[in-house]
PDB file of N, CA, C and O in Angstrom:
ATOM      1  N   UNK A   1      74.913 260.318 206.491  1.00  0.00           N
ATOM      2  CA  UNK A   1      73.589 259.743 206.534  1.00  0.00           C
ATOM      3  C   UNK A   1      72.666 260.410 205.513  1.00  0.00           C
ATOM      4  O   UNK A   1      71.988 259.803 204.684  1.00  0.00           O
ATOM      5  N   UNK A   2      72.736 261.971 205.704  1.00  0.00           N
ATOM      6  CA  UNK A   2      72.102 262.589 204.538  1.00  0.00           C
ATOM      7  C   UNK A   2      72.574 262.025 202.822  1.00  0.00           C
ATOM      8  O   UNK A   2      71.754 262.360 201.966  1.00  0.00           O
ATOM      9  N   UNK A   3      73.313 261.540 202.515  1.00  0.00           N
ATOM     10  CA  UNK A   3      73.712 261.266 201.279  1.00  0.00           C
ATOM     11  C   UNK A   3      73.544 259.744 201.016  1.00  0.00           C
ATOM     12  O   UNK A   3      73.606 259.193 199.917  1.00  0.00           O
ATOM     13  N   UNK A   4      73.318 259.162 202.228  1.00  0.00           N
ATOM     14  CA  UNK A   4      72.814 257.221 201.683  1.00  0.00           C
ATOM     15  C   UNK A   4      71.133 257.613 201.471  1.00  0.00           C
ATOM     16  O   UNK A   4      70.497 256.987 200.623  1.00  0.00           O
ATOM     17  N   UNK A   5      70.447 258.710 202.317  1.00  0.00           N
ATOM     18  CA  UNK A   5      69.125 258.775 201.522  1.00  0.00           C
ATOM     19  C   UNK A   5      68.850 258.849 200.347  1.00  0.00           C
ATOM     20  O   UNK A   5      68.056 258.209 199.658  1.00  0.00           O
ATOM     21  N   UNK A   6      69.790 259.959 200.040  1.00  0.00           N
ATOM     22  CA  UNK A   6      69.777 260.767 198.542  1.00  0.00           C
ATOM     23  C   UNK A   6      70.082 259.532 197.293  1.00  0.00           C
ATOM     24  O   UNK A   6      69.494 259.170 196.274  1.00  0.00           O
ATOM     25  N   UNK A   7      71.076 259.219 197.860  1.00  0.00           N
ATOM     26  CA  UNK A   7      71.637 257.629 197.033  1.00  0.00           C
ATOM     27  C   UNK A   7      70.846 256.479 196.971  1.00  0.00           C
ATOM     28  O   UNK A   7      70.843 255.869 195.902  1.00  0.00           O
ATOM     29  N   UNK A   8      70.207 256.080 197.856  1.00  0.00           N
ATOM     30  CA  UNK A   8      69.417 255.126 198.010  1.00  0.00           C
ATOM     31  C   UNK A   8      68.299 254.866 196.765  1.00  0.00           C
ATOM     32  O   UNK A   8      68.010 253.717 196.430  1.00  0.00           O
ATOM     33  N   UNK A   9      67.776 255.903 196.198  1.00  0.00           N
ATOM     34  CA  UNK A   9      66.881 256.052 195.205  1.00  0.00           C
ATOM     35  C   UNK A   9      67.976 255.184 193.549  1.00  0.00           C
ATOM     36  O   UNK A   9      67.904 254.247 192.753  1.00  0.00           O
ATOM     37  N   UNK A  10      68.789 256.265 193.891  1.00  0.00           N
ATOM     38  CA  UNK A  10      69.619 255.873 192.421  1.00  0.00           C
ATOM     39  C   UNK A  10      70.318 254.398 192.326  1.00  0.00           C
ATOM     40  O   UNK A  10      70.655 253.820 191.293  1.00  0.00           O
ATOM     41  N   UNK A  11      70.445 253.945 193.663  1.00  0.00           N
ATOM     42  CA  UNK A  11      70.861 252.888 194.198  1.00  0.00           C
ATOM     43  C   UNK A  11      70.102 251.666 193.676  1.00  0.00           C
ATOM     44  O   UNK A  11      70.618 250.697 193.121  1.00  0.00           O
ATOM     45  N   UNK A  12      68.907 251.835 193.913  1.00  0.00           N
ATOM     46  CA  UNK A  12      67.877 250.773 193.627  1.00  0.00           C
ATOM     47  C   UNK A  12      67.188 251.063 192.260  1.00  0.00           C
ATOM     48  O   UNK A  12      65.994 250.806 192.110  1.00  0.00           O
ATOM     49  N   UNK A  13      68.101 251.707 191.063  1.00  0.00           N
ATOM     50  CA  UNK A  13      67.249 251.687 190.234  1.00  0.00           C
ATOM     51  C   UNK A  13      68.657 251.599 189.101  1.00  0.00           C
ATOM     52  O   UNK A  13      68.285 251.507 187.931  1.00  0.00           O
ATOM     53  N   UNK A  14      70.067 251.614 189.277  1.00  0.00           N
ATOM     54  CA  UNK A  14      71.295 251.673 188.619  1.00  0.00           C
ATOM     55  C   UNK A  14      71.349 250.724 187.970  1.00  0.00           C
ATOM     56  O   UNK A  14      71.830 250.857 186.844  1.00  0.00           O
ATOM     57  N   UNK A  15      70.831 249.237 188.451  1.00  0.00           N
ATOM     58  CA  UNK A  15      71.158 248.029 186.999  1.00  0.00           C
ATOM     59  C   UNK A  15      70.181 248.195 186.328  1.00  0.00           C
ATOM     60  O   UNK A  15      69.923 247.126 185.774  1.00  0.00           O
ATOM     61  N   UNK A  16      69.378 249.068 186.026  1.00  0.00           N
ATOM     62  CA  UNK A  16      67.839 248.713 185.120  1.00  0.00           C
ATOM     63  C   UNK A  16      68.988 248.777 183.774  1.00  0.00           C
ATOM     64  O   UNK A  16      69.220 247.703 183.219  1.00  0.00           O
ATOM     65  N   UNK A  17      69.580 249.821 183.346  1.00  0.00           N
ATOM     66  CA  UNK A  17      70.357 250.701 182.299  1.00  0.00           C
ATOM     67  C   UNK A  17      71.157 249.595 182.022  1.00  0.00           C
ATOM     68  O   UNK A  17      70.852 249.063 180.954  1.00  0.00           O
ATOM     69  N   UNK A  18      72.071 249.073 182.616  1.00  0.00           N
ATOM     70  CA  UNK A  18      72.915 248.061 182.221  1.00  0.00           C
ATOM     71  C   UNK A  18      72.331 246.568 181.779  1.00  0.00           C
ATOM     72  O   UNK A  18      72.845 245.771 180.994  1.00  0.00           O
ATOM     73  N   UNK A  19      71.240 246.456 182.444  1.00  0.00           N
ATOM     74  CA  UNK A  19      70.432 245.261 182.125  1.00  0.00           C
ATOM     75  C   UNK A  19      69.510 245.197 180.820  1.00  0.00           C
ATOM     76  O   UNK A  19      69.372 244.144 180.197  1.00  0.00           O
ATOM     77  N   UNK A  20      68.887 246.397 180.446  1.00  0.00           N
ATOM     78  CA  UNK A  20      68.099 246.297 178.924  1.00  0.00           C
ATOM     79  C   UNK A  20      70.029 246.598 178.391  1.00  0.00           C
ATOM     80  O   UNK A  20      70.393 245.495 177.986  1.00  0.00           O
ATOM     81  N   UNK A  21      71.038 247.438 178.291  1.00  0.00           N
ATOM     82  CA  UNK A  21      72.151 247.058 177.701  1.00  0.00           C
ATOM     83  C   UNK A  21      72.237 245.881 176.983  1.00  0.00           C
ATOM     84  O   UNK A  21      71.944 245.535 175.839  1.00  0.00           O
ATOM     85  N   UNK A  22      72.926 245.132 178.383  1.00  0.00           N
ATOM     86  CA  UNK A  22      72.845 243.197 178.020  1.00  0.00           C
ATOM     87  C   UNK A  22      71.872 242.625 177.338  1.00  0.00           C
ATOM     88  O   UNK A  22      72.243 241.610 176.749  1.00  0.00           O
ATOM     89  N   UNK A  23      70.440 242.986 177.162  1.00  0.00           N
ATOM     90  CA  UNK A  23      69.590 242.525 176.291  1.00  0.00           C
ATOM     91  C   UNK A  23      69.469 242.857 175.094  1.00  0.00           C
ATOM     92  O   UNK A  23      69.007 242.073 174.265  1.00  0.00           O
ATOM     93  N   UNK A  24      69.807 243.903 174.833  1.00  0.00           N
ATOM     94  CA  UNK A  24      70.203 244.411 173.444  1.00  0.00           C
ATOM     95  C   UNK A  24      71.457 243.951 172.652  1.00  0.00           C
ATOM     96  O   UNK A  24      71.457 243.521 171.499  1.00  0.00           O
ATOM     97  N   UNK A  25      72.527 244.117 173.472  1.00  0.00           N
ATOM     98  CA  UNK A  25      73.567 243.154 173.309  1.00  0.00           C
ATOM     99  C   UNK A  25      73.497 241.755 172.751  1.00  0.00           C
ATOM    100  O   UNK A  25      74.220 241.323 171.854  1.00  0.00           O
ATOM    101  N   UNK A  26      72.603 241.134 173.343  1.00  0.00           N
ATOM    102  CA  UNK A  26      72.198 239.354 173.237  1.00  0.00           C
ATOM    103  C   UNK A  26      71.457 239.660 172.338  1.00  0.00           C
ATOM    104  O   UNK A  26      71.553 238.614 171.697  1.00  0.00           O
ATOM    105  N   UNK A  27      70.623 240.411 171.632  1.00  0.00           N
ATOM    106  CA  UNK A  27      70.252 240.520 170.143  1.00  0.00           C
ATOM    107  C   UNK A  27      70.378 240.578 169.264  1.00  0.00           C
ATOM    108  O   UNK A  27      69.605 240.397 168.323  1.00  0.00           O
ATOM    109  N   UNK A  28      72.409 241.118 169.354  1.00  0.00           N
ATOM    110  CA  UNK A  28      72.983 241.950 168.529  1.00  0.00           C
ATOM    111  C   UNK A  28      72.175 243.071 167.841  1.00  0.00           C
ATOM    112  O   UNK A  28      71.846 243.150 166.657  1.00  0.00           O
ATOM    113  N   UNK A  29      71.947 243.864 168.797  1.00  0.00           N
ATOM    114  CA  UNK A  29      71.758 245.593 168.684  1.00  0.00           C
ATOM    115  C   UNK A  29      72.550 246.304 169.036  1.00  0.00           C
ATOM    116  O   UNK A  29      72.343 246.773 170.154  1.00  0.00           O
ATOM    117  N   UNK A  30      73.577 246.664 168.456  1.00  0.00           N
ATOM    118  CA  UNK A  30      74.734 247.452 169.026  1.00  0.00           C
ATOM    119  C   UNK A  30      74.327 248.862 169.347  1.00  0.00           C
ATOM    120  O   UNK A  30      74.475 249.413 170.437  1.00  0.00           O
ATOM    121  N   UNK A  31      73.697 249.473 168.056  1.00  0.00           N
ATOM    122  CA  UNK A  31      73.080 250.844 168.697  1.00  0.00           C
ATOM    123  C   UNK A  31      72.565 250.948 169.726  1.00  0.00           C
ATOM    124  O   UNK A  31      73.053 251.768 170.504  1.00  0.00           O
ATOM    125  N   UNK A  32      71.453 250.214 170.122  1.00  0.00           N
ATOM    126  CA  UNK A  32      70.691 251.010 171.456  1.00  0.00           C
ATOM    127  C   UNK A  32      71.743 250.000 172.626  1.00  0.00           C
ATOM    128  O   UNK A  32      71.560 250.339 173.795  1.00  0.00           O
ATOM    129  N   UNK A  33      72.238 249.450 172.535  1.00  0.00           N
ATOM    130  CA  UNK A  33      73.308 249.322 173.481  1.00  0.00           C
ATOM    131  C   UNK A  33      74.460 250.290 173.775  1.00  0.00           C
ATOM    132  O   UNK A  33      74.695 250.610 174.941  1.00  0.00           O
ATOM    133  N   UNK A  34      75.156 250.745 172.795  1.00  0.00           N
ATOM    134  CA  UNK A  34      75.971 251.115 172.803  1.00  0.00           C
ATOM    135  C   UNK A  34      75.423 252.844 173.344  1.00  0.00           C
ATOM    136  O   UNK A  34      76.029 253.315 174.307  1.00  0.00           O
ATOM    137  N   UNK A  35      74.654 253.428 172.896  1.00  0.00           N
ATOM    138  CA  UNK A  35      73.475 254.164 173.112  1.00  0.00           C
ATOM    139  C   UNK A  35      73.668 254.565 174.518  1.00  0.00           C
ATOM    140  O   UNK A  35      73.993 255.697 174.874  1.00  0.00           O
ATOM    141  N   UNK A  36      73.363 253.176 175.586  1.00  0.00           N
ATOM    142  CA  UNK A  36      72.778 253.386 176.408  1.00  0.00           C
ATOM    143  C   UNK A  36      74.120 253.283 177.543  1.00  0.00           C
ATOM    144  O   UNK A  36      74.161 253.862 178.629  1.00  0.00           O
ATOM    145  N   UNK A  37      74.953 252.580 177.091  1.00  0.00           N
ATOM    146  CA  UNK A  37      76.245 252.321 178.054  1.00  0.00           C
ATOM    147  C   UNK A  37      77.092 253.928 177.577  1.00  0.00           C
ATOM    148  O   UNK A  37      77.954 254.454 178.280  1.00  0.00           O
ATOM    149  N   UNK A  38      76.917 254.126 177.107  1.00  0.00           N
ATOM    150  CA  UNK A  38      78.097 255.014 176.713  1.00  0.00           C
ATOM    151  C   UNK A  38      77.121 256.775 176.715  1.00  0.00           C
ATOM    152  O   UNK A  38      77.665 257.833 177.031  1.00  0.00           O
ATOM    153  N   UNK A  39      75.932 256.665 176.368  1.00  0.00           N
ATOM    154  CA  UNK A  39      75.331 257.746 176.167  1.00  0.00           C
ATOM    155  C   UNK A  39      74.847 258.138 177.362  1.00  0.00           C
ATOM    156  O   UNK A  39      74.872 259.353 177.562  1.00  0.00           O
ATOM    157  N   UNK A  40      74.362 257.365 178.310  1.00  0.00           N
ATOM    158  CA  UNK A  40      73.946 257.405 180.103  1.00  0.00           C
ATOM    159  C   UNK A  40      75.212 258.530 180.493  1.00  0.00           C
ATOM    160  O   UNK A  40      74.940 259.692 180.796  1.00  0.00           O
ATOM    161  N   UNK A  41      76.504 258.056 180.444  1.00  0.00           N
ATOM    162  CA  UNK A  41      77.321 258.781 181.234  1.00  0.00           C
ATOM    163  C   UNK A  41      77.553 260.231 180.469  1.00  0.00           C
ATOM    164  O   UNK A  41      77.593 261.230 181.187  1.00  0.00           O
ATOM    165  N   UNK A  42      77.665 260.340 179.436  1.00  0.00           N
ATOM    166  CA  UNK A  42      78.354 261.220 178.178  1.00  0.00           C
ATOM    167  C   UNK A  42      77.045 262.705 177.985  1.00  0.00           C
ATOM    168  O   UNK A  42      77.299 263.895 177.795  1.00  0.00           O
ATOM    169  N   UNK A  43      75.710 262.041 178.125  1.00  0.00           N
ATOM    170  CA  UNK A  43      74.720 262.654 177.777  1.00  0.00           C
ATOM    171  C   UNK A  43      73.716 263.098 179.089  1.00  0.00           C
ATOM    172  O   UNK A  43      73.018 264.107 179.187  1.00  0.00           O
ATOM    173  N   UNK A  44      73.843 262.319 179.766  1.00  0.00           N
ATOM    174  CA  UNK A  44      72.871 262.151 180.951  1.00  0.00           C
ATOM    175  C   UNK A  44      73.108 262.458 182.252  1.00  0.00           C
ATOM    176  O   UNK A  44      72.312 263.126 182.912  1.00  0.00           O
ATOM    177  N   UNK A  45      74.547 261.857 182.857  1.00  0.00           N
ATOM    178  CA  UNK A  45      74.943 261.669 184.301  1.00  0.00           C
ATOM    179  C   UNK A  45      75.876 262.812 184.572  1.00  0.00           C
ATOM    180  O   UNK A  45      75.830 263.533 185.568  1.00  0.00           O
ATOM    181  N   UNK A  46      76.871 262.917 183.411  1.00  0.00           N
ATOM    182  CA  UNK A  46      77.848 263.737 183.544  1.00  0.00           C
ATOM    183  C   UNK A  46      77.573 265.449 183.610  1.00  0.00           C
ATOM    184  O   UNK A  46      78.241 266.261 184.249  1.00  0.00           O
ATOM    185  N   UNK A  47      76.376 265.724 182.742  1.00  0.00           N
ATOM    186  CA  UNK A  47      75.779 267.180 182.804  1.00  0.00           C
ATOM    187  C   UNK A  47      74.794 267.175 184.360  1.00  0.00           C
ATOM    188  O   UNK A  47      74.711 268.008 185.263  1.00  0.00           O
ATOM    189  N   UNK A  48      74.307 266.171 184.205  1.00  0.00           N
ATOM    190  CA  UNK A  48      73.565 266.291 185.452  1.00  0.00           C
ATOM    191  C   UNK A  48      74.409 267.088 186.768  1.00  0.00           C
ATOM    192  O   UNK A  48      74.160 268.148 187.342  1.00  0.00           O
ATOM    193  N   UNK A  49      75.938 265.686 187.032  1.00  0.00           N
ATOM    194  CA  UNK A  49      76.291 266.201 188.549  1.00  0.00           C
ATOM    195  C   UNK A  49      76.980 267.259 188.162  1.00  0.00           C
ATOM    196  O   UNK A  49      77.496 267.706 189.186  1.00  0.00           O
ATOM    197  N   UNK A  50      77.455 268.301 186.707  1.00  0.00           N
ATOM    198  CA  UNK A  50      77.855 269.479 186.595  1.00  0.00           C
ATOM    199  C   UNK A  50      77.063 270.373 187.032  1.00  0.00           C
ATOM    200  O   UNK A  50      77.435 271.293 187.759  1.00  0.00           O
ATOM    201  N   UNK A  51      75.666 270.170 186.564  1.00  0.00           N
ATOM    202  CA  UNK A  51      74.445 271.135 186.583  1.00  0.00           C
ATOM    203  C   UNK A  51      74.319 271.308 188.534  1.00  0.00           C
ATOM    204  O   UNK A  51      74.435 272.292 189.263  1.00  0.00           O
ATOM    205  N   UNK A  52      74.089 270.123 188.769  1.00  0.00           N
ATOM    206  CA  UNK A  52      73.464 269.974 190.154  1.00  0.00           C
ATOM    207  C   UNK A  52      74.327 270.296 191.353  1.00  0.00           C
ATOM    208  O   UNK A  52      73.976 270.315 192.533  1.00  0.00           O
ATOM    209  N   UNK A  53      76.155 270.680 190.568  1.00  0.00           N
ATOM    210  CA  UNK A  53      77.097 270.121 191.607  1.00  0.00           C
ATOM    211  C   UNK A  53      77.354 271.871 191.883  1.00  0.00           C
ATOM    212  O   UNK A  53      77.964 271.948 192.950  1.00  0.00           O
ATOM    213  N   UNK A  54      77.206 272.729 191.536  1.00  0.00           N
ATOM    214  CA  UNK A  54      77.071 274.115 191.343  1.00  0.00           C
ATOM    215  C   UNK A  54      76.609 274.311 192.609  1.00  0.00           C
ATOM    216  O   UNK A  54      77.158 275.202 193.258  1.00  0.00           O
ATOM    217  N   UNK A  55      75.405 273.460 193.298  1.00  0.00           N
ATOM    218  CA  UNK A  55      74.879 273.863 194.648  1.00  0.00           C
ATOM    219  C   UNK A  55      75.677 273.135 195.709  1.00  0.00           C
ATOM    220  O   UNK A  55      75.542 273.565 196.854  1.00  0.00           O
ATOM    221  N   UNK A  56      76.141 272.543 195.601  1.00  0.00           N
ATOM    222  CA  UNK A  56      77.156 271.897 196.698  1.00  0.00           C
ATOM    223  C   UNK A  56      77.049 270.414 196.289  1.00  0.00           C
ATOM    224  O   UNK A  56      76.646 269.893 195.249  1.00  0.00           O
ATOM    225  N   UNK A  57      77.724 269.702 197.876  1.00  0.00           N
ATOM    226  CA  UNK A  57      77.901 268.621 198.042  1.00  0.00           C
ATOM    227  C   UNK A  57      76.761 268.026 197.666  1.00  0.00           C
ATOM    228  O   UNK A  57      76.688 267.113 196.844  1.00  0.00           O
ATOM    229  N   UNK A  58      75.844 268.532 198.260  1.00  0.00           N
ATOM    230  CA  UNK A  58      74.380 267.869 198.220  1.00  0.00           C
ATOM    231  C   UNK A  58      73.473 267.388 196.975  1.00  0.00           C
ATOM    232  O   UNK A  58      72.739 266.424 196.758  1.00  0.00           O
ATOM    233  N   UNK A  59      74.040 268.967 195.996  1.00  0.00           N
ATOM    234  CA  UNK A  59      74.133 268.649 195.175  1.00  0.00           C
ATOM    235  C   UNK A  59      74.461 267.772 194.008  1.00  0.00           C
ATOM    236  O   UNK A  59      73.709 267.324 193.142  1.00  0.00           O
ATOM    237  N   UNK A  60      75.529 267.650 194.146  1.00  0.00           N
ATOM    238  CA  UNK A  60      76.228 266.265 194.048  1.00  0.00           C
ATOM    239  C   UNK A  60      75.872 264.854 193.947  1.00  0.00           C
ATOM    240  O   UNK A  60      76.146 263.924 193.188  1.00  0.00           O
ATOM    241  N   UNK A  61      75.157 265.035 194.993  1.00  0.00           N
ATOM    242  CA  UNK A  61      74.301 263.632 195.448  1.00  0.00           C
ATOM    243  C   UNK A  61      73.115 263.608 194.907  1.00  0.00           C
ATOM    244  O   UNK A  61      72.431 262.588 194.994  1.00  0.00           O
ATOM    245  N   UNK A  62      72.645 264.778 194.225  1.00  0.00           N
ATOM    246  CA  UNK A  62      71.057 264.430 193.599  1.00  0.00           C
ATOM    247  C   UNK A  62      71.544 264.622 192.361  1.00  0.00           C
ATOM    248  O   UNK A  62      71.030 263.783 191.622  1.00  0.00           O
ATOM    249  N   UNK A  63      72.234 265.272 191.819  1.00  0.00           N
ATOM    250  CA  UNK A  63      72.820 264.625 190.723  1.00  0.00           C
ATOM    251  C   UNK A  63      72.790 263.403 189.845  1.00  0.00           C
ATOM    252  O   UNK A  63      72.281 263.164 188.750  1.00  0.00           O
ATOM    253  N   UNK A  64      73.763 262.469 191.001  1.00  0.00           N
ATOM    254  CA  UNK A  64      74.323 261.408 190.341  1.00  0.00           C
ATOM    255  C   UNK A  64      72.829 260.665 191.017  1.00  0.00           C
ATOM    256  O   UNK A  64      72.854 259.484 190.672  1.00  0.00           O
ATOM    257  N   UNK A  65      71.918 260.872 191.613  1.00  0.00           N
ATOM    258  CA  UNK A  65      70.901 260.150 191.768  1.00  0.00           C
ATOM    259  C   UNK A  65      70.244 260.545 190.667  1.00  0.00           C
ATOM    260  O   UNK A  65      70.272 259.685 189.787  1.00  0.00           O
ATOM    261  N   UNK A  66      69.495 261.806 190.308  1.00  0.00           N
ATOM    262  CA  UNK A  66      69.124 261.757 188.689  1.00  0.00           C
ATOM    263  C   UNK A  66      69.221 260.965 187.839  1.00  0.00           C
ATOM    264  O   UNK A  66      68.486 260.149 187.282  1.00  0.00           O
ATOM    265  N   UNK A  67      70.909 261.504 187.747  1.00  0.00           N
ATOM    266  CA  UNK A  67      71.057 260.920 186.437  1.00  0.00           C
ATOM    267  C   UNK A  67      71.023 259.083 186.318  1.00  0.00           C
ATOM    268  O   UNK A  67      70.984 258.460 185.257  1.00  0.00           O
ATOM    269  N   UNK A  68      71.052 258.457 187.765  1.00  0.00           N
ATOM    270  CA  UNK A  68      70.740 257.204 187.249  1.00  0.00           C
ATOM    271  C   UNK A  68      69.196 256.955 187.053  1.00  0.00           C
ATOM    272  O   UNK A  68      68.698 255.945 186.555  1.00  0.00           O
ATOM    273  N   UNK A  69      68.543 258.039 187.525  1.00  0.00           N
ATOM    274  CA  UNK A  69      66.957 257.699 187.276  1.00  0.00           C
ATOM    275  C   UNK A  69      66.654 258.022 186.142  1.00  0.00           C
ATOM    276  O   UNK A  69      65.816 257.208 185.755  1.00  0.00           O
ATOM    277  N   UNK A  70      66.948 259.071 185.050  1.00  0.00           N
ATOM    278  CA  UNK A  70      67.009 259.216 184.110  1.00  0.00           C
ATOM    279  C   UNK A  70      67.241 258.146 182.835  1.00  0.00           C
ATOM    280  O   UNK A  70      66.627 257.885 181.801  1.00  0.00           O
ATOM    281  N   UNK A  71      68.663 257.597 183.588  1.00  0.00           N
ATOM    282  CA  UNK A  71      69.232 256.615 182.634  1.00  0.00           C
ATOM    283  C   UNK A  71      68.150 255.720 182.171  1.00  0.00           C
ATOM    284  O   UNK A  71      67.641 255.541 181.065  1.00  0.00           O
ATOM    285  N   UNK A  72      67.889 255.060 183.683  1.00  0.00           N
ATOM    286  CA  UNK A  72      66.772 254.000 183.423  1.00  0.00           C
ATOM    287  C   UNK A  72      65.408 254.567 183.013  1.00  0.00           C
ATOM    288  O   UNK A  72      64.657 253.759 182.466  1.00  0.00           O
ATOM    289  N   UNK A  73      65.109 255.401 183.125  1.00  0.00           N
ATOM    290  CA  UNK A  73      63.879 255.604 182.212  1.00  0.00           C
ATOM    291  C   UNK A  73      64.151 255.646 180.751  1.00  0.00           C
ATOM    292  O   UNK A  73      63.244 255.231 180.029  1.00  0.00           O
ATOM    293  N   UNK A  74      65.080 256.012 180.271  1.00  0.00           N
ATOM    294  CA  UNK A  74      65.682 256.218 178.743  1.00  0.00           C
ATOM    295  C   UNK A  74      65.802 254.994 178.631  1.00  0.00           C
ATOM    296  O   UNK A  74      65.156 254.628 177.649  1.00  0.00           O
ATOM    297  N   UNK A  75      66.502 253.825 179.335  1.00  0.00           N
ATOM    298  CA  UNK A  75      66.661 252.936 178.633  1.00  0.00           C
ATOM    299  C   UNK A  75      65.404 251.779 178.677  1.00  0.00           C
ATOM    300  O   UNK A  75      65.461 250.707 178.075  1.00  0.00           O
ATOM    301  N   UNK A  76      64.264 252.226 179.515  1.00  0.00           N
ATOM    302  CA  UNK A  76      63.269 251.159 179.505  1.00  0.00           C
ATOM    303  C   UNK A  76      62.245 251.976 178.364  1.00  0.00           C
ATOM    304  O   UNK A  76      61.325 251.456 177.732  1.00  0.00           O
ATOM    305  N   UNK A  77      62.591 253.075 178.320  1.00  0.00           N
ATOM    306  CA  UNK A  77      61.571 253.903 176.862  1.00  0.00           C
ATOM    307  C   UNK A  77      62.242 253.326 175.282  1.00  0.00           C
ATOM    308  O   UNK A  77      61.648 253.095 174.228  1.00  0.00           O
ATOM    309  N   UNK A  78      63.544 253.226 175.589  1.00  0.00           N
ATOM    310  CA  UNK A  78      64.222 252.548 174.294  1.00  0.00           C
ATOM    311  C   UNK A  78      63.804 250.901 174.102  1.00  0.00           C
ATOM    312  O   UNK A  78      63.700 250.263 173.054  1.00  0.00           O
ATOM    313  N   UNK A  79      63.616 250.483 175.431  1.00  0.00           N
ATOM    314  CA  UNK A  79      63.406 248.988 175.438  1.00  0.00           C
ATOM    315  C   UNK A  79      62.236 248.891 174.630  1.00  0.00           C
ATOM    316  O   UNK A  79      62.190 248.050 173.732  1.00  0.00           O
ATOM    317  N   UNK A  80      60.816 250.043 174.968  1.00  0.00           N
ATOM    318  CA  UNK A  80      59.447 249.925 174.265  1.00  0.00           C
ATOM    319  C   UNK A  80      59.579 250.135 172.880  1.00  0.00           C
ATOM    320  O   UNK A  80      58.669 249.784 172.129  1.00  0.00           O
ATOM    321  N   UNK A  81      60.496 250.611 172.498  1.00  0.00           N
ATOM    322  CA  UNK A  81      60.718 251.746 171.600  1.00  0.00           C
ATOM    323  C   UNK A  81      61.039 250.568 169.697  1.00  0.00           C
ATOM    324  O   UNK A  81      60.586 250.593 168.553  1.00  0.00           O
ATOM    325  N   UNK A  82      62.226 249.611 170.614  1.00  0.00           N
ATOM    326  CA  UNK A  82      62.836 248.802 169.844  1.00  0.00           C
ATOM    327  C   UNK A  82      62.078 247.843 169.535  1.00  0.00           C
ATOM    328  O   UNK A  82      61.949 247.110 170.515  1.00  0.00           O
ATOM    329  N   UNK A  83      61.338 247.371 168.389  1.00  0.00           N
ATOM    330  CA  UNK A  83      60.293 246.388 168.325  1.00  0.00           C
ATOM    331  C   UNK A  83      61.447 244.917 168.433  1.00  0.00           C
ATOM    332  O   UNK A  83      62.512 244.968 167.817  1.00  0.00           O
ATOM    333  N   UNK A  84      61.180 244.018 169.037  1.00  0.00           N
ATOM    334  CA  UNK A  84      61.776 242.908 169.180  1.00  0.00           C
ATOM    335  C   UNK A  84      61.565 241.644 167.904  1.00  0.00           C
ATOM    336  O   UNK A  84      60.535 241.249 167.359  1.00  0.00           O
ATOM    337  N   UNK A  85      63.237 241.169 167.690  1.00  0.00           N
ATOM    338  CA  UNK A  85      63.388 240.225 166.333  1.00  0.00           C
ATOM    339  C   UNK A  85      62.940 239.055 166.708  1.00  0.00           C
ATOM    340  O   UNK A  85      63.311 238.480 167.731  1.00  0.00           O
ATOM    341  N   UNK A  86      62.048 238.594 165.841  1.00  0.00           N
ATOM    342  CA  UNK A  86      61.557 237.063 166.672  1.00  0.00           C
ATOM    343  C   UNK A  86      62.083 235.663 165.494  1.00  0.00           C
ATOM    344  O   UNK A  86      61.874 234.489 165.799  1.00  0.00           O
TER     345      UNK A  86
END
């Protein structure tokens, strides 16, 4: 029960990252797509539940909640970031 709280956050915020993805994608922007699918886990998620997982299980769980809150802020700052082709 303690860990669907912890999750719950990262839960409701995990497609933001994949969704500006797909929009970048449908632009053909490969960088900040590719960026964001591949750099989320590599740069972001994966140091996180190392960093966080040091304290335990629990750890663990705020971790991989981070790092999806993270993700999506990176990728809705990249979304502002990228002036759009009209």
């Amino acid at each position: 029960m303690h860990a669907l709280r912890i999750l719950s956050v990262g839960i409701a915020v995990a497609g933001i990252t994949p969704l500006v993805s797909a929009y970048f994608q449908s632009l053909g922007r490969a960088g900040p797509a590719y960026l964001m699918s591949v750099g989320s886990l590599v740069l972001v998620k994966a140091p996180l539940v190392a960093v966080c997982g040091t304290a335990g299980v629990n750890g663990v769980w705020v971790g991989l909640t981070a790092g999806e809150v993270v993700s999506a802020l990176v990728a809705l700052t990249l979304l502002g970031v990228f002036p759009r082709r009209g």
